[in-house]
C-alpha positions in Angstrom: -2.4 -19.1 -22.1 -0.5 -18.9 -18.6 -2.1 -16.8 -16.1 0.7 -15.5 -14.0 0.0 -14.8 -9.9 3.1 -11.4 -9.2 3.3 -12.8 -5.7 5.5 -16.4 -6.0 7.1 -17.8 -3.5 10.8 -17.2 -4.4 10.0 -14.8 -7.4 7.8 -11.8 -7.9 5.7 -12.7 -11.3 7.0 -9.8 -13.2 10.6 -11.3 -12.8 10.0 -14.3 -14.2 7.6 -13.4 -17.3 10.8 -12.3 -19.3 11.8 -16.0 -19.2 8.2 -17.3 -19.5 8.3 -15.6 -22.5 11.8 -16.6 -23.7 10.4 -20.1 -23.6 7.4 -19.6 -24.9 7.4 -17.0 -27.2 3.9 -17.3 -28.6 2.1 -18.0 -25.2 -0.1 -15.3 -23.8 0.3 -14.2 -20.8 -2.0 -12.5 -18.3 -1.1 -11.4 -15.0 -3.7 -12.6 -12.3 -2.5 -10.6 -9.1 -3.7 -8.4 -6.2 -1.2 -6.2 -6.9 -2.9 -2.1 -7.8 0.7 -1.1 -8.0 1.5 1.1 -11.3 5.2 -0.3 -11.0 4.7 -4.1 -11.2 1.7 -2.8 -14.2 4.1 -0.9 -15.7 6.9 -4.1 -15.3 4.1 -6.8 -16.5 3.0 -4.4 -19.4 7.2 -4.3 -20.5 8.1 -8.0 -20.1 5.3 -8.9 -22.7 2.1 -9.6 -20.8 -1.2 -9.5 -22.7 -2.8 -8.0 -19.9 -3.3 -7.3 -16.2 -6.1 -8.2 -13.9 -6.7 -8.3 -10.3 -7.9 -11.2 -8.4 -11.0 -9.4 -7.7 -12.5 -9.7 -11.3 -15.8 -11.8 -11.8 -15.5 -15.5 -13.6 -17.3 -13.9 -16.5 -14.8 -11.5 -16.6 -11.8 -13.8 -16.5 -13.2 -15.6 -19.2 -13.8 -12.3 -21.7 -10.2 -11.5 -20.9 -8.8 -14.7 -21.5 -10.7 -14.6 -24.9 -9.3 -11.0 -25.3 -5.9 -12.5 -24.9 -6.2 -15.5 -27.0 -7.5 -13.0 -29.9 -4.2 -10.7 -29.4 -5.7 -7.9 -27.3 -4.9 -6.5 -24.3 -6.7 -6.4 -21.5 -6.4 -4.3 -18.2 -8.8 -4.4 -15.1 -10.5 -1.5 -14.9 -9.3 -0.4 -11.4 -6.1 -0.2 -13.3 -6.8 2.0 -16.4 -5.7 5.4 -14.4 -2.9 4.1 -13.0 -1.7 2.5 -16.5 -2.0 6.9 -17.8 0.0 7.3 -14.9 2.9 5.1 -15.3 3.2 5.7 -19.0 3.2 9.6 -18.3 6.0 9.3 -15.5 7.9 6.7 -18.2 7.6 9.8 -20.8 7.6 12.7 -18.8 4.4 13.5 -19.9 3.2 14.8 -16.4 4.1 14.7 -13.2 1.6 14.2 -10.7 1.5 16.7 -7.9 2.6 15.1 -5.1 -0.3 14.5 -2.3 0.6 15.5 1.0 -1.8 12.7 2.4 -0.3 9.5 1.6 -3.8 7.8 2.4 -5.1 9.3 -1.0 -2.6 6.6 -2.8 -4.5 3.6 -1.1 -7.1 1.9 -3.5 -10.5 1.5 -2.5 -10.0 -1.9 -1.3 -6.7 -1.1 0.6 -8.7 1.9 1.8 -11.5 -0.9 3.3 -8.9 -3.4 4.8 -7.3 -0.1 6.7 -10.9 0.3 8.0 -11.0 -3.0 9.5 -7.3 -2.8 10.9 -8.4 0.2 12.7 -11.3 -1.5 14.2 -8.6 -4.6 15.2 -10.1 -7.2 12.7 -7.4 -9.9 12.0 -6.6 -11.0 8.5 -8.8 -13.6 9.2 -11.8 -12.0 10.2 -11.1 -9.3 7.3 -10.8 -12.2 4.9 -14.2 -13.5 6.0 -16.1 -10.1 5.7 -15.0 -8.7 2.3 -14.9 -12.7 0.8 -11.0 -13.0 0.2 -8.7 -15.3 0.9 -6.6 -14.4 4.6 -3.5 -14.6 2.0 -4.7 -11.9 0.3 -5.4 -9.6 2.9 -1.6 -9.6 3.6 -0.4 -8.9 0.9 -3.1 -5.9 0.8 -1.6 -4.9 4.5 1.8 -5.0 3.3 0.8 -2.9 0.3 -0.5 -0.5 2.9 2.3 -0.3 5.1 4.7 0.2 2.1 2.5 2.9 0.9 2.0 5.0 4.3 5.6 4.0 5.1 4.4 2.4 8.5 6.4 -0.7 10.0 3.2 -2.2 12.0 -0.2 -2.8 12.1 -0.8 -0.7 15.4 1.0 2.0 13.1 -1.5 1.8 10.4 -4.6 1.3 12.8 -3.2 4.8 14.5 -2.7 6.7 11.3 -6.3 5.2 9.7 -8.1 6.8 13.3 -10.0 10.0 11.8 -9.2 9.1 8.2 -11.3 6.2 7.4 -15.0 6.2 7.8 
């Protein structure tokens, strides 16, 4: 069982699960990330993973999964599942999703509370401490929020969130 952080240094997780795989073809692997992006779920679900799951998951659910895994099933964090019907409808051509004019409305919830806190001018640290996550993790949430509004700065995204986040 290898669970697999997407964020490396050097190396996105994704990248290197191809060769995890090559060299151990009958390990399981779960992706452990903070990553809600359909891409790198789409990516992880391609290169072989058993499943995906963000860092935000409870110890008892870590543990079910990593059973799941063991037992050959997949297993996807629930924050996850509509995003998973999205990417395999784009990959198809299923559906395409009408385009939002709002780019906030692609921000998970999470993202959506970290924005809250930028707006306010709470510092990765002091974000980290009120929602209980590491300061790491809350940048890599903010660049996950930039990317997504297309903003280069924080004093960007604390503009845009003014009137938008409650």
């Amino acid at each position: 069982m290898i669970l697999l952080d997407n964020h490396l240094p050097g190396v996105k997780g994704v990248d290197a699960l191809v060769g995890l795989k090559e060299v151990a073809p009958q390990a399981r692997v779960l992706m452990l990330t903070v990553s809600e992006d359909e891409r790198d779920l789409s990516a992880a679900l391609r290169g072989g993973a058993q499943g995906y799951l963000l860092k935000t998951v409870d110890s008892d659910g870590m543990a079910a999964a990593i059973l799941r895994a063991m037992a050959g099933q997949s297993t996807i964090s629930p924050e996850m599942t509509g995003k998973l019907v999205t990417a395999f409808q784009s990959l198809h051509g299923d559906a395409a999703p009408a385009a939002d004019p709002d780019p906030i409305h692609s921000l998970s919830t999470r993202e959506r509370e970290i924005l809250g806190h930028i707006s306010r001018g709470a510092s990765d640290k002091d974000i980290g401490r009120a929602l209980g996550i590491a300061e790491t993790t809350v940048k890599i949430h903010v660049q996950h929020i930039l990317r997504k509004l297309n903003l280069a700065s924080r004093v960007q995204a604390a503009v845009y969130a003014v009137g938008r986040i409650e």
